[in-house]
mmCIF file of the N, C-alpha and C atoms, coordinates in Angstrom:
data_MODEL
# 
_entry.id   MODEL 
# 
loop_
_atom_site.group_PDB 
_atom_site.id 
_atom_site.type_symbol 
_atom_site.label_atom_id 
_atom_site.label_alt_id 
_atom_site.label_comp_id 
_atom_site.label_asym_id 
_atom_site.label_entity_id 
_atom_site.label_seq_id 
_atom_site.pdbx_PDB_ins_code 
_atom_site.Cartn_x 
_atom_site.Cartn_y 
_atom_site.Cartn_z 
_atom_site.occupancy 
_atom_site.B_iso_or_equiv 
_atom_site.pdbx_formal_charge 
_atom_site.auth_seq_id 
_atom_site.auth_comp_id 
_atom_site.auth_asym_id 
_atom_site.auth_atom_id 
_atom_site.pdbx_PDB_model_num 
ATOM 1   N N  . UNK A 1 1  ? -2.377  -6.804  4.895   1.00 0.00 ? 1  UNK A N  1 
ATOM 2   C CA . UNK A 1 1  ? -1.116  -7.289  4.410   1.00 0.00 ? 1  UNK A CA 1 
ATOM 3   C C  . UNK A 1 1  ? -0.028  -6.440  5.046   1.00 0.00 ? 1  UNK A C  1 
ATOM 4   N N  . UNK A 1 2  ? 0.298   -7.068  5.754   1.00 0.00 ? 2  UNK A N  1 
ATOM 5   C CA . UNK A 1 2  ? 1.540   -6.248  5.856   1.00 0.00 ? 2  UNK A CA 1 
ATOM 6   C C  . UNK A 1 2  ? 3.416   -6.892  5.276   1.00 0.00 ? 2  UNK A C  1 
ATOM 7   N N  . UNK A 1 3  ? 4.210   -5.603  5.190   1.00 0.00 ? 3  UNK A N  1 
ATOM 8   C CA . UNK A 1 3  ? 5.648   -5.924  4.540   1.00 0.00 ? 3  UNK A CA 1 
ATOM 9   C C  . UNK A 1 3  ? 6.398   -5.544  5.428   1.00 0.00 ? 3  UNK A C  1 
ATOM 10  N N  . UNK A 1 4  ? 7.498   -5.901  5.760   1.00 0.00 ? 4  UNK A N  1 
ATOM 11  C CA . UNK A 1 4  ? 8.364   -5.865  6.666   1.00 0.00 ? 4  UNK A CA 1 
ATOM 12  C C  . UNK A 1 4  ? 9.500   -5.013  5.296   1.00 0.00 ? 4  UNK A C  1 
ATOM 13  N N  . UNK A 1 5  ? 10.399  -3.800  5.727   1.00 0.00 ? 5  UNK A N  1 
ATOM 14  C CA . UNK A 1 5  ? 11.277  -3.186  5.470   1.00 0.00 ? 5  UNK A CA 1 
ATOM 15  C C  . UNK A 1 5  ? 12.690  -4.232  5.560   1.00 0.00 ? 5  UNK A C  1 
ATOM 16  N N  . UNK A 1 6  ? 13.931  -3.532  5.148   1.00 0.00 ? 6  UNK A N  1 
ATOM 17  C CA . UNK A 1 6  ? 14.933  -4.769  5.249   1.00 0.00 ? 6  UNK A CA 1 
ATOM 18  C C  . UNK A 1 6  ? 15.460  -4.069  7.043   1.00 0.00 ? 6  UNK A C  1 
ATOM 19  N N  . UNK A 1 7  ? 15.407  -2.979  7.034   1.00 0.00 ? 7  UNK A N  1 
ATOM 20  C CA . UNK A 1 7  ? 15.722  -2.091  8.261   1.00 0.00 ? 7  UNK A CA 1 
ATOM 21  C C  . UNK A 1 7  ? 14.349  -2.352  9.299   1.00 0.00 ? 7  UNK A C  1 
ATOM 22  N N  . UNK A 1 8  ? 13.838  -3.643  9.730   1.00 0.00 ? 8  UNK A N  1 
ATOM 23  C CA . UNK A 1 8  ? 13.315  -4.236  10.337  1.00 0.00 ? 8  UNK A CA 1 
ATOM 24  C C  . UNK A 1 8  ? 11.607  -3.522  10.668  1.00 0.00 ? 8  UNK A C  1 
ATOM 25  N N  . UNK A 1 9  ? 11.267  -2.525  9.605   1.00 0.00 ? 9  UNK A N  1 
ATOM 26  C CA . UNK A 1 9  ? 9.773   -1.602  10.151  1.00 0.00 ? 9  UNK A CA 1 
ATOM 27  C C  . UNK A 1 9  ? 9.258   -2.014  9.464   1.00 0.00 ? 9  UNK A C  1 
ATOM 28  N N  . UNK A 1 10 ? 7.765   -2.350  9.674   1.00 0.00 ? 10 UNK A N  1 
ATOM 29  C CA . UNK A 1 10 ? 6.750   -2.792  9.099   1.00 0.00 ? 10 UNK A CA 1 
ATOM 30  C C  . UNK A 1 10 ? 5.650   -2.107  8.554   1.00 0.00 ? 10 UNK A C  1 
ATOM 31  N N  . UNK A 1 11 ? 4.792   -2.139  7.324   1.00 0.00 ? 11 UNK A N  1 
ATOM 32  C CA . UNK A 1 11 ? 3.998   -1.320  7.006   1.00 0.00 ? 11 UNK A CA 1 
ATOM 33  C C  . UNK A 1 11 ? 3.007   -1.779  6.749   1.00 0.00 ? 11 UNK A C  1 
ATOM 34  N N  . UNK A 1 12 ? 1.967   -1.241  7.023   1.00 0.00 ? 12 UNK A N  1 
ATOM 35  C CA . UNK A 1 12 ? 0.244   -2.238  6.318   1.00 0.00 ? 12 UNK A CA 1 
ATOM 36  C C  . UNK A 1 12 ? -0.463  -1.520  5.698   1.00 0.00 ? 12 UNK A C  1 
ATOM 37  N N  . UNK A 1 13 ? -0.690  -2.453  4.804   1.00 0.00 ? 13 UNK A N  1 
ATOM 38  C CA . UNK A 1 13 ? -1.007  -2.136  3.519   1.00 0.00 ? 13 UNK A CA 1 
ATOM 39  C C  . UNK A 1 13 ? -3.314  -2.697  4.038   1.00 0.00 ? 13 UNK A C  1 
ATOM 40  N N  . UNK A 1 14 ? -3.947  -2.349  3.794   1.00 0.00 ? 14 UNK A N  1 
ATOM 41  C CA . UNK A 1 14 ? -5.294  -2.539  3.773   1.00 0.00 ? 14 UNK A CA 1 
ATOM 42  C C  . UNK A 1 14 ? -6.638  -1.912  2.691   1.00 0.00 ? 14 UNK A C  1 
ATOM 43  N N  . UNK A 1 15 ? -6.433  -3.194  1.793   1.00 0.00 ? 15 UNK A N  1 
ATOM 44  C CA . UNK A 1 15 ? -7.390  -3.131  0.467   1.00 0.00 ? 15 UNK A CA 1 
ATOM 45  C C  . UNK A 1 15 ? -8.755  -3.190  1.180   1.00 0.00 ? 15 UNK A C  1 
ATOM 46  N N  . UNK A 1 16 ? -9.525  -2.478  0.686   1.00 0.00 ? 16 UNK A N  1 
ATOM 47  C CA . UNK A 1 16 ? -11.102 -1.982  1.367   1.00 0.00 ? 16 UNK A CA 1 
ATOM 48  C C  . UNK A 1 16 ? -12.014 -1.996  -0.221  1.00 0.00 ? 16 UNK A C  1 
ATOM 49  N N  . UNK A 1 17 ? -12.819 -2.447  -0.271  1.00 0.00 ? 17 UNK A N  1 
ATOM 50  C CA . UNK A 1 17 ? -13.232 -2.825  -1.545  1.00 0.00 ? 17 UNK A CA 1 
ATOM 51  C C  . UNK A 1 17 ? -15.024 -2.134  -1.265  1.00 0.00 ? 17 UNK A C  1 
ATOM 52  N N  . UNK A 1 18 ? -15.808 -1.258  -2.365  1.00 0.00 ? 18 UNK A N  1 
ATOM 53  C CA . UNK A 1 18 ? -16.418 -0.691  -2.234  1.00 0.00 ? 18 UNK A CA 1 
ATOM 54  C C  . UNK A 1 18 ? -17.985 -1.864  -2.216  1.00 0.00 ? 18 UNK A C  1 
ATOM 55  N N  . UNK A 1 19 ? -18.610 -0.711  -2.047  1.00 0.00 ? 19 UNK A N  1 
ATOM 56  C CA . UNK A 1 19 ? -20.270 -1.607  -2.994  1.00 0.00 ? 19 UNK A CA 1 
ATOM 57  C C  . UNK A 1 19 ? -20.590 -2.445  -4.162  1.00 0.00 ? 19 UNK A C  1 
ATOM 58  N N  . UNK A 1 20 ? -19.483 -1.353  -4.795  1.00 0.00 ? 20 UNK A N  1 
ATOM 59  C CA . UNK A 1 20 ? -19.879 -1.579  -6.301  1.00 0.00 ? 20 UNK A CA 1 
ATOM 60  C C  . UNK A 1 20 ? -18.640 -3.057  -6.984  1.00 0.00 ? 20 UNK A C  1 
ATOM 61  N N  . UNK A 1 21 ? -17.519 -2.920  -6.054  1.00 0.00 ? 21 UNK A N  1 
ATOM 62  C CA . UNK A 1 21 ? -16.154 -3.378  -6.326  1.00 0.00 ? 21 UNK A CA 1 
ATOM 63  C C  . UNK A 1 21 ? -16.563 -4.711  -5.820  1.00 0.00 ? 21 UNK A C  1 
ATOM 64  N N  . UNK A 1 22 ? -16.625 -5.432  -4.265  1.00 0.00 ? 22 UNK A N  1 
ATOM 65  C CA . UNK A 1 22 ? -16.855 -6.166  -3.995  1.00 0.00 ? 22 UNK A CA 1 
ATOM 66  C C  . UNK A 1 22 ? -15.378 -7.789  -4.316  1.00 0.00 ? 22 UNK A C  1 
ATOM 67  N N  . UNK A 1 23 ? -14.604 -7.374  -4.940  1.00 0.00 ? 23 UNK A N  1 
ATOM 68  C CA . UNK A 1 23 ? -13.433 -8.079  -5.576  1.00 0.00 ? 23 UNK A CA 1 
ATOM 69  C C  . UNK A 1 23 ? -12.279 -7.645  -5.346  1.00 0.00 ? 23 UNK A C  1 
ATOM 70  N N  . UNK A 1 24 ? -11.609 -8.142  -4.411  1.00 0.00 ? 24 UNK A N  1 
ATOM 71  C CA . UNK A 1 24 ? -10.009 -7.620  -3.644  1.00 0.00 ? 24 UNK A CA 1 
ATOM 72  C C  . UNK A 1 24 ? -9.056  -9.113  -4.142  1.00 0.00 ? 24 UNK A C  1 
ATOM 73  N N  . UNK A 1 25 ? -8.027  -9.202  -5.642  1.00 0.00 ? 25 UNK A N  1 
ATOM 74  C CA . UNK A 1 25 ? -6.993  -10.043 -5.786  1.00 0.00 ? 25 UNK A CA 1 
ATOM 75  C C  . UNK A 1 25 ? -5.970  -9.972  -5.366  1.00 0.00 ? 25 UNK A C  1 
ATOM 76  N N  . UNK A 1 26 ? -5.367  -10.473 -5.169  1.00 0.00 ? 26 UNK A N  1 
ATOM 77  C CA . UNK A 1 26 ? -3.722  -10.474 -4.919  1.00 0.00 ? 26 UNK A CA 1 
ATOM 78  C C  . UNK A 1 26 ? -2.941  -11.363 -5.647  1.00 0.00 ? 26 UNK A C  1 
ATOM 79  N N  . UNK A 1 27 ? -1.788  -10.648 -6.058  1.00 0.00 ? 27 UNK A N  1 
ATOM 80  C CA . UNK A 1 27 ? -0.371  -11.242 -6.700  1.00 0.00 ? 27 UNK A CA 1 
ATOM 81  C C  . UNK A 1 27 ? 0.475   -11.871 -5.767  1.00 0.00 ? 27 UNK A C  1 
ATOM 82  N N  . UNK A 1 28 ? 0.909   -11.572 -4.910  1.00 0.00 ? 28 UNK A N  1 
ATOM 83  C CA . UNK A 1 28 ? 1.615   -11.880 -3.996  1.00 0.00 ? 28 UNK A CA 1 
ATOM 84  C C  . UNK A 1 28 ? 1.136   -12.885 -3.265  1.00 0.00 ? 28 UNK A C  1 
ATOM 85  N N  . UNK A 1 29 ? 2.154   -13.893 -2.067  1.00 0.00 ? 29 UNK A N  1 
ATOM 86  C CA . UNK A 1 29 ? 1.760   -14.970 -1.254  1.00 0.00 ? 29 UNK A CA 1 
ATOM 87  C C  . UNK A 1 29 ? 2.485   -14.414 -0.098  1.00 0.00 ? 29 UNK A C  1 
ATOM 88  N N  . UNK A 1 30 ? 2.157   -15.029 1.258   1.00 0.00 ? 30 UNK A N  1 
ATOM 89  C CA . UNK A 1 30 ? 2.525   -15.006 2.723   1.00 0.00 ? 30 UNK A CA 1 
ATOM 90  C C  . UNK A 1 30 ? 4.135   -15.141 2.322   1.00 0.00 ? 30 UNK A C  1 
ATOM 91  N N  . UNK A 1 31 ? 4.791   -14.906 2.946   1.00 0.00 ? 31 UNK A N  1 
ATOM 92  C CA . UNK A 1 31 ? 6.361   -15.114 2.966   1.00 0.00 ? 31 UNK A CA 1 
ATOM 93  C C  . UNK A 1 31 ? 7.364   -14.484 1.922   1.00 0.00 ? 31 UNK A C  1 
ATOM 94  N N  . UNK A 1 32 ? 6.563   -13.977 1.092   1.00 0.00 ? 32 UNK A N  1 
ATOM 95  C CA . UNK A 1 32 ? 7.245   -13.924 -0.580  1.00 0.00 ? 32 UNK A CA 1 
ATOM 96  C C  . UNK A 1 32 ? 7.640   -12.693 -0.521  1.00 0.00 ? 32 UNK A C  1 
ATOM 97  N N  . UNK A 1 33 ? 9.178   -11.958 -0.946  1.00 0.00 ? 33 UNK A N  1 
ATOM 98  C CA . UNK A 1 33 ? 9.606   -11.529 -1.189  1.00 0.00 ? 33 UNK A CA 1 
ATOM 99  C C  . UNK A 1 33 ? 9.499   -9.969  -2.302  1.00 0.00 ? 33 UNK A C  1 
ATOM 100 N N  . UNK A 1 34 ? 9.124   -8.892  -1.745  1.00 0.00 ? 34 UNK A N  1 
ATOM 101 C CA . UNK A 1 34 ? 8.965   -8.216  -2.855  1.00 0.00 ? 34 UNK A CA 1 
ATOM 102 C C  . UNK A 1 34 ? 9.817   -6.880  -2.815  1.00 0.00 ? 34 UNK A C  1 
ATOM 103 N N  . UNK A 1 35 ? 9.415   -5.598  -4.159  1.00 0.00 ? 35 UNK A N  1 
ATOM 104 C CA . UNK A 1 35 ? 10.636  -5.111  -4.167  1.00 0.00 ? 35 UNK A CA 1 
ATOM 105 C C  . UNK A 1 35 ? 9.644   -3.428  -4.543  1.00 0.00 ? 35 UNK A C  1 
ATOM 106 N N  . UNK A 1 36 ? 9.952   -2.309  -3.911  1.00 0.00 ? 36 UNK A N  1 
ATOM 107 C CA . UNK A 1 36 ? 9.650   -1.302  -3.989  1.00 0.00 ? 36 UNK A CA 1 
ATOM 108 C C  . UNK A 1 36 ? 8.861   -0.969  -5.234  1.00 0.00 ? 36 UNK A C  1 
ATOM 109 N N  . UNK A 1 37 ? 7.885   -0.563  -5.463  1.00 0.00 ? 37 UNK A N  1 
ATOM 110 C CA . UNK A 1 37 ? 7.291   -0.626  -6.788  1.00 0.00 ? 37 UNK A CA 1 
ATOM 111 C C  . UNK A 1 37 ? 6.493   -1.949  -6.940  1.00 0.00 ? 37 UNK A C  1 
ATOM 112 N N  . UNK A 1 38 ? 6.592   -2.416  -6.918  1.00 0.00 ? 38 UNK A N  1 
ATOM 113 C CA . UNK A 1 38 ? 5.554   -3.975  -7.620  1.00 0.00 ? 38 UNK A CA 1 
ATOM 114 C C  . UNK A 1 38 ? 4.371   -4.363  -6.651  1.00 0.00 ? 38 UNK A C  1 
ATOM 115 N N  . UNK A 1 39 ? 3.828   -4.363  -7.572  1.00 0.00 ? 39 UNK A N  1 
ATOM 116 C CA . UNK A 1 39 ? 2.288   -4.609  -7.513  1.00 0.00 ? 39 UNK A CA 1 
ATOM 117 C C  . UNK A 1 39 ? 1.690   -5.792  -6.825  1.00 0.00 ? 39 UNK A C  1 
ATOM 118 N N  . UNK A 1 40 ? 0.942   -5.634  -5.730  1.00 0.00 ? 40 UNK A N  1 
ATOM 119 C CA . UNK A 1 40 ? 0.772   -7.003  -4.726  1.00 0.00 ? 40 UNK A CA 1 
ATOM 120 C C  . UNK A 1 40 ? -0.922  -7.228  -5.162  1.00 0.00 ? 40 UNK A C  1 
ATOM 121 N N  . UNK A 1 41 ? -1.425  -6.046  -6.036  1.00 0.00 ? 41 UNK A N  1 
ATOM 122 C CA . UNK A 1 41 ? -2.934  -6.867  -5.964  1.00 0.00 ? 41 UNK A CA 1 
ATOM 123 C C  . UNK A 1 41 ? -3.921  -5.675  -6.178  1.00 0.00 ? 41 UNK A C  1 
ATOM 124 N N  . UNK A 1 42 ? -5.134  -5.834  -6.707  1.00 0.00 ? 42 UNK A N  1 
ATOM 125 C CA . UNK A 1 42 ? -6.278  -5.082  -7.144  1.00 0.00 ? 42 UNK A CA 1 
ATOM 126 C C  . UNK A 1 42 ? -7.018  -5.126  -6.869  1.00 0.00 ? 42 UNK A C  1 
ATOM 127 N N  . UNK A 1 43 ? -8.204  -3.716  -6.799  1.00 0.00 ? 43 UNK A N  1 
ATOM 128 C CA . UNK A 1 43 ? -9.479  -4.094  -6.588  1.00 0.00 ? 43 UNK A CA 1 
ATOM 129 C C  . UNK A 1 43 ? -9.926  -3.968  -7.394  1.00 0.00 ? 43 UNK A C  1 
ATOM 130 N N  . UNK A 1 44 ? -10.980 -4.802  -8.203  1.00 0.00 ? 44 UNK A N  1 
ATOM 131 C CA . UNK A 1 44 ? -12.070 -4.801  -9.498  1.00 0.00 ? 44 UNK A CA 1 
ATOM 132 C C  . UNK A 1 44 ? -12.771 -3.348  -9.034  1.00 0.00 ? 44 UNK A C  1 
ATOM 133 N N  . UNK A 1 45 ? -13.068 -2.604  -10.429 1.00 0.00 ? 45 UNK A N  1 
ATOM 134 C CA . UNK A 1 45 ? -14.045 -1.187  -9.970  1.00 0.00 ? 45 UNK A CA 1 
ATOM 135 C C  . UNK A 1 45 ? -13.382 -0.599  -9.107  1.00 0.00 ? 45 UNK A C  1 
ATOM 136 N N  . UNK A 1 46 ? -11.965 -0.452  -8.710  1.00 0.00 ? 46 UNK A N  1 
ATOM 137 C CA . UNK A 1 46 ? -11.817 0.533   -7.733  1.00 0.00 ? 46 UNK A CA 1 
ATOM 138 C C  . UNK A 1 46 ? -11.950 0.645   -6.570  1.00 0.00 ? 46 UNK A C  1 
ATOM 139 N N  . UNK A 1 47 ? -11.768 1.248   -5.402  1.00 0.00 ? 47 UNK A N  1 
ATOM 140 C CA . UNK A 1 47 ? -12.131 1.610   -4.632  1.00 0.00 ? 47 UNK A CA 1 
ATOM 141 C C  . UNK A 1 47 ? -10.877 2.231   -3.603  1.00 0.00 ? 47 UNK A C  1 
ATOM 142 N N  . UNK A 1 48 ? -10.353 1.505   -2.183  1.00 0.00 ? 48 UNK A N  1 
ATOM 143 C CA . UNK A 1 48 ? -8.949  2.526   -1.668  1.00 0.00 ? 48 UNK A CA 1 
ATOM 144 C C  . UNK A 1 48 ? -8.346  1.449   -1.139  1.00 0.00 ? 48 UNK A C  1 
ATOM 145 N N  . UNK A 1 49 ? -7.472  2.231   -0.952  1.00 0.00 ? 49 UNK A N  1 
ATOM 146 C CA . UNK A 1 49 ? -6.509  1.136   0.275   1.00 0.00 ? 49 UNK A CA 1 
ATOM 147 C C  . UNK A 1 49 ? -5.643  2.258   1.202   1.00 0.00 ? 49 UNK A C  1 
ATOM 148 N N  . UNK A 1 50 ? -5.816  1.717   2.686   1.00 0.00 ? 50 UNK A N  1 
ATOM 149 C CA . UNK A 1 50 ? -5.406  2.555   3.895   1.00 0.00 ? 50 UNK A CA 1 
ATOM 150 C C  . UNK A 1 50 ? -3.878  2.135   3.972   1.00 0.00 ? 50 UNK A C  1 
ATOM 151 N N  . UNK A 1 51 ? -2.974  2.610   4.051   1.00 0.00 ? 51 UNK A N  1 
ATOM 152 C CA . UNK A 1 51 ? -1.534  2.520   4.493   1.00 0.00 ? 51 UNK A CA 1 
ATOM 153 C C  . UNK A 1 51 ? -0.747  2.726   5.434   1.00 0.00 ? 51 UNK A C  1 
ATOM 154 N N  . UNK A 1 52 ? -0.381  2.083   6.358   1.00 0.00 ? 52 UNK A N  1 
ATOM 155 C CA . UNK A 1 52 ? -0.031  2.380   7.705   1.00 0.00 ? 52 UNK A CA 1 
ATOM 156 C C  . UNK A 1 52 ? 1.474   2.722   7.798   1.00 0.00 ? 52 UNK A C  1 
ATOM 157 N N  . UNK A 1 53 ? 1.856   3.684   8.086   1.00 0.00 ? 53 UNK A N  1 
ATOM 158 C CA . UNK A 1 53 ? 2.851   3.475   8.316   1.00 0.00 ? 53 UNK A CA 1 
ATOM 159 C C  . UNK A 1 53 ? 3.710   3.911   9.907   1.00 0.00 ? 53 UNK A C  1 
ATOM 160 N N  . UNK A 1 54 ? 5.351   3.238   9.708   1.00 0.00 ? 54 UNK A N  1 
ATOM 161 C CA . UNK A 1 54 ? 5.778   3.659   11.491  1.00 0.00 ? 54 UNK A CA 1 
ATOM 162 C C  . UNK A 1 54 ? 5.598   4.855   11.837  1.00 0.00 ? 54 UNK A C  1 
ATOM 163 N N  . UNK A 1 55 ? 5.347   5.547   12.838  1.00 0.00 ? 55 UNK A N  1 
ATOM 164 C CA . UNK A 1 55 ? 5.661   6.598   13.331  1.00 0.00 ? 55 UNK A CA 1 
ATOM 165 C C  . UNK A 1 55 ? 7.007   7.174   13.291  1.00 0.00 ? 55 UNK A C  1 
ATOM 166 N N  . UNK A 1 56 ? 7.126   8.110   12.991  1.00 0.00 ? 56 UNK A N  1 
ATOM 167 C CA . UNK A 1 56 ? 8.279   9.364   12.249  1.00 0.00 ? 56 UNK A CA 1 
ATOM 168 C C  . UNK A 1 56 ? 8.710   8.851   10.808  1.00 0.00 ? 56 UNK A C  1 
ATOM 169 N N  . UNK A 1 57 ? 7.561   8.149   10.094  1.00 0.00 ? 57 UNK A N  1 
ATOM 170 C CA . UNK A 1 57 ? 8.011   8.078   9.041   1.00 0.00 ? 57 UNK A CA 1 
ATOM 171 C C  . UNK A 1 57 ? 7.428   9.978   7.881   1.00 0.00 ? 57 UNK A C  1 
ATOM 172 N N  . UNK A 1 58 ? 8.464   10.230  7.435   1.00 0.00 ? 58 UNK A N  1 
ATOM 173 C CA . UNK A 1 58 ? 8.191   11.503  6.454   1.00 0.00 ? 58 UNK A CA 1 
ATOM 174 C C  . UNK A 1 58 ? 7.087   11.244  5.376   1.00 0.00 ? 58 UNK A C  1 
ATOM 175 N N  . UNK A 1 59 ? 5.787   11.643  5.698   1.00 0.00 ? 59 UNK A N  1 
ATOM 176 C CA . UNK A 1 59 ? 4.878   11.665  4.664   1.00 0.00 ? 59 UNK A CA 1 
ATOM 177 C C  . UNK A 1 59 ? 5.064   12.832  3.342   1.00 0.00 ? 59 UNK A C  1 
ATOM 178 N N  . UNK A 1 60 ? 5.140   12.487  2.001   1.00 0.00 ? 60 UNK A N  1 
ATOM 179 C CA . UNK A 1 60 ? 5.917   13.535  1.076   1.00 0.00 ? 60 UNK A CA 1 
ATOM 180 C C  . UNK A 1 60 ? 4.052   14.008  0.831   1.00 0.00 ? 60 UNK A C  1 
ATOM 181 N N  . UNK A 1 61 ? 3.157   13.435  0.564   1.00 0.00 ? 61 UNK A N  1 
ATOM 182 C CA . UNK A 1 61 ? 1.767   14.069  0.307   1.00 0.00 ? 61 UNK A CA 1 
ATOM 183 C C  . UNK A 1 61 ? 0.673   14.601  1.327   1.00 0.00 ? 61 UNK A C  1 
ATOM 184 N N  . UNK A 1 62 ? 0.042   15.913  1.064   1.00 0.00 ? 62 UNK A N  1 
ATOM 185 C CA . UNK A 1 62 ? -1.064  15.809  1.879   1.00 0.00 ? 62 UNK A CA 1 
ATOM 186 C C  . UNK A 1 62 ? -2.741  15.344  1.743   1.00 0.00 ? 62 UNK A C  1 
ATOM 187 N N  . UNK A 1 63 ? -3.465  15.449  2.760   1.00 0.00 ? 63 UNK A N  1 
ATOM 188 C CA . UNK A 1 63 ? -4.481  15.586  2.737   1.00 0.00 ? 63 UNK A CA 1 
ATOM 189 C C  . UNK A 1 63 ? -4.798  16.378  1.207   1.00 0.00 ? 63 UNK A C  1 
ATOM 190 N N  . UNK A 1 64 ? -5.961  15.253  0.827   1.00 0.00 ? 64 UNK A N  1 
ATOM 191 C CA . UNK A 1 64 ? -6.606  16.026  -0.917  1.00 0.00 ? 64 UNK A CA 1 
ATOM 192 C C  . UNK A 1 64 ? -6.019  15.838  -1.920  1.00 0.00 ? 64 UNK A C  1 
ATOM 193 N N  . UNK A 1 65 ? -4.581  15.517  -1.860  1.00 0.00 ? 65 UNK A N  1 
ATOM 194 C CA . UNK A 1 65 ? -3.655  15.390  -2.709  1.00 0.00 ? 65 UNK A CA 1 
ATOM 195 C C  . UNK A 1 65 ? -4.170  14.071  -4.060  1.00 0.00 ? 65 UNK A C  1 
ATOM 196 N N  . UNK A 1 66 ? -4.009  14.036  -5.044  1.00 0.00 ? 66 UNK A N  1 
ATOM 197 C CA . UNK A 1 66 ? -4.360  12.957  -5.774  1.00 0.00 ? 66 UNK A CA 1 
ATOM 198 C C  . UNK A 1 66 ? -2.888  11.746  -5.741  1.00 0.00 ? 66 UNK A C  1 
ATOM 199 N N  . UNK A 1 67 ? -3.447  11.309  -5.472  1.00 0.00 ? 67 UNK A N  1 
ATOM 200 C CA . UNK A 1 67 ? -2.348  9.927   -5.950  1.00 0.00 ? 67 UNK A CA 1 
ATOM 201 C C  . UNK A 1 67 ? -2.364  8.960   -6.739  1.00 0.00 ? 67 UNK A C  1 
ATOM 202 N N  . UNK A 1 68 ? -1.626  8.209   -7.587  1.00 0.00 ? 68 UNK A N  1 
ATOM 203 C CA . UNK A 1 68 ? -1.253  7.350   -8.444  1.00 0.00 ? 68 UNK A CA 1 
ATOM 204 C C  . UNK A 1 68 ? -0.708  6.065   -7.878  1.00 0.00 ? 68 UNK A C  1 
ATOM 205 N N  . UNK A 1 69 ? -1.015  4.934   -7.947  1.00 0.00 ? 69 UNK A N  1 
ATOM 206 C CA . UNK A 1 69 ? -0.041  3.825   -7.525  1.00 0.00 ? 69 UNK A CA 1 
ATOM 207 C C  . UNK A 1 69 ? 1.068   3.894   -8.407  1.00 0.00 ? 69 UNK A C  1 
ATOM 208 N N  . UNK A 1 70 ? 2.262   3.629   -8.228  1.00 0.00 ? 70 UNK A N  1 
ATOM 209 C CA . UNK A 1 70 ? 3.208   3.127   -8.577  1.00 0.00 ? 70 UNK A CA 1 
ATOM 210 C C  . UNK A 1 70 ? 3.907   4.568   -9.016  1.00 0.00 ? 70 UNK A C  1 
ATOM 211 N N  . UNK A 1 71 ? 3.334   5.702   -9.061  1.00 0.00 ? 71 UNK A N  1 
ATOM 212 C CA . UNK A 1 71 ? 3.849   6.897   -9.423  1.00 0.00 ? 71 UNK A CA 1 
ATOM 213 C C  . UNK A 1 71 ? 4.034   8.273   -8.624  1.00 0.00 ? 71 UNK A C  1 
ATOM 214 N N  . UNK A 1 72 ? 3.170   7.882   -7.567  1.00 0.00 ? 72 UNK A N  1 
ATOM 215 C CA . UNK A 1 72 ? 3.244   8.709   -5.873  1.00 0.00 ? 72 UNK A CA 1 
ATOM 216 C C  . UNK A 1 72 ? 4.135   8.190   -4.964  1.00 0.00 ? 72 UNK A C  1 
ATOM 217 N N  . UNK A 1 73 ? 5.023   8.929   -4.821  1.00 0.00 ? 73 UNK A N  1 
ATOM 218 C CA . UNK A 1 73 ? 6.088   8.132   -2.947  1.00 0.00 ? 73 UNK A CA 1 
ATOM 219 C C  . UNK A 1 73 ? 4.940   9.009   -2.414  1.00 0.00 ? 73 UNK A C  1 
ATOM 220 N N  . UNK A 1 74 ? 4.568   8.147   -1.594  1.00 0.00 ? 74 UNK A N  1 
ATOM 221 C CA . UNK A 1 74 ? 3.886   8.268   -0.270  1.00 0.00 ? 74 UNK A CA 1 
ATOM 222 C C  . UNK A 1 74 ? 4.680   8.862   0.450   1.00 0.00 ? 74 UNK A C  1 
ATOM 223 N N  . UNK A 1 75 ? 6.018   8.094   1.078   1.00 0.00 ? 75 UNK A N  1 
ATOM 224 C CA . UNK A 1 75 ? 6.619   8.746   2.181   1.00 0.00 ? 75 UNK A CA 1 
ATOM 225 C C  . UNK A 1 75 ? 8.181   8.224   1.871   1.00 0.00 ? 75 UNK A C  1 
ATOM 226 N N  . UNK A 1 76 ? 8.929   8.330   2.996   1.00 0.00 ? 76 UNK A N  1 
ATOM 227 C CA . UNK A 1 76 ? 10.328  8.048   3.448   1.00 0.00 ? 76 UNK A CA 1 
ATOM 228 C C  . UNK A 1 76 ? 10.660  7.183   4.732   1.00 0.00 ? 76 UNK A C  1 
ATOM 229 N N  . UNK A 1 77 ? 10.571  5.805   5.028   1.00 0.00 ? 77 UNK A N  1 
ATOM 230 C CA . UNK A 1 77 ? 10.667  5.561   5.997   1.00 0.00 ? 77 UNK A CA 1 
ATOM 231 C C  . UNK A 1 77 ? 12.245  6.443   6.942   1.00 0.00 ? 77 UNK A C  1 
ATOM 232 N N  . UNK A 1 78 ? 12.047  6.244   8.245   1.00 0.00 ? 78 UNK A N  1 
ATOM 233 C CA . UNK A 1 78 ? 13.183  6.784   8.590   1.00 0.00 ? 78 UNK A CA 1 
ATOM 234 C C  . UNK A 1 78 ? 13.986  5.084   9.223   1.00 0.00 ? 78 UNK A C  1 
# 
């Protein structure tokens, strides 16, 4: 999945669903509009999702770090 920024950079988002999980939903549709914070979709049981982002964007976490959806900034686009 990827989202396009309003400042034209794009980010991808990639739900990876485990053994045990096997179940990747989504809220969201192709074209649709969304807004910092809100929730595009789950995996049943858990598992990760990889996040791409542009180059020189400011990553605020490191390596090991625990994260939270909706409660971790990841980063700062520039």
């Amino acid at each position: 999945m990827v989202v396009r920024h309003s400042s034209g950079k794009e980010v991808l988002f990639r739900q990876i669903a485990g053994a045990v999980a096997r179940r990747i939903c989504y809220y969201i549709r192709p074209e649709q509009q969304v807004t910092t914070g809100e929730e595009f979709g789950f995996i049943k049981f858990g598992s990760r999702i990889d996040v791409f982002v542009p180059v020189g964007t400011k990553i605020n976490v490191n390596l090991g770090d625990v994260v939270k959806g909706k409660l971790t900034k990841l980063g700062e686009l520039n």
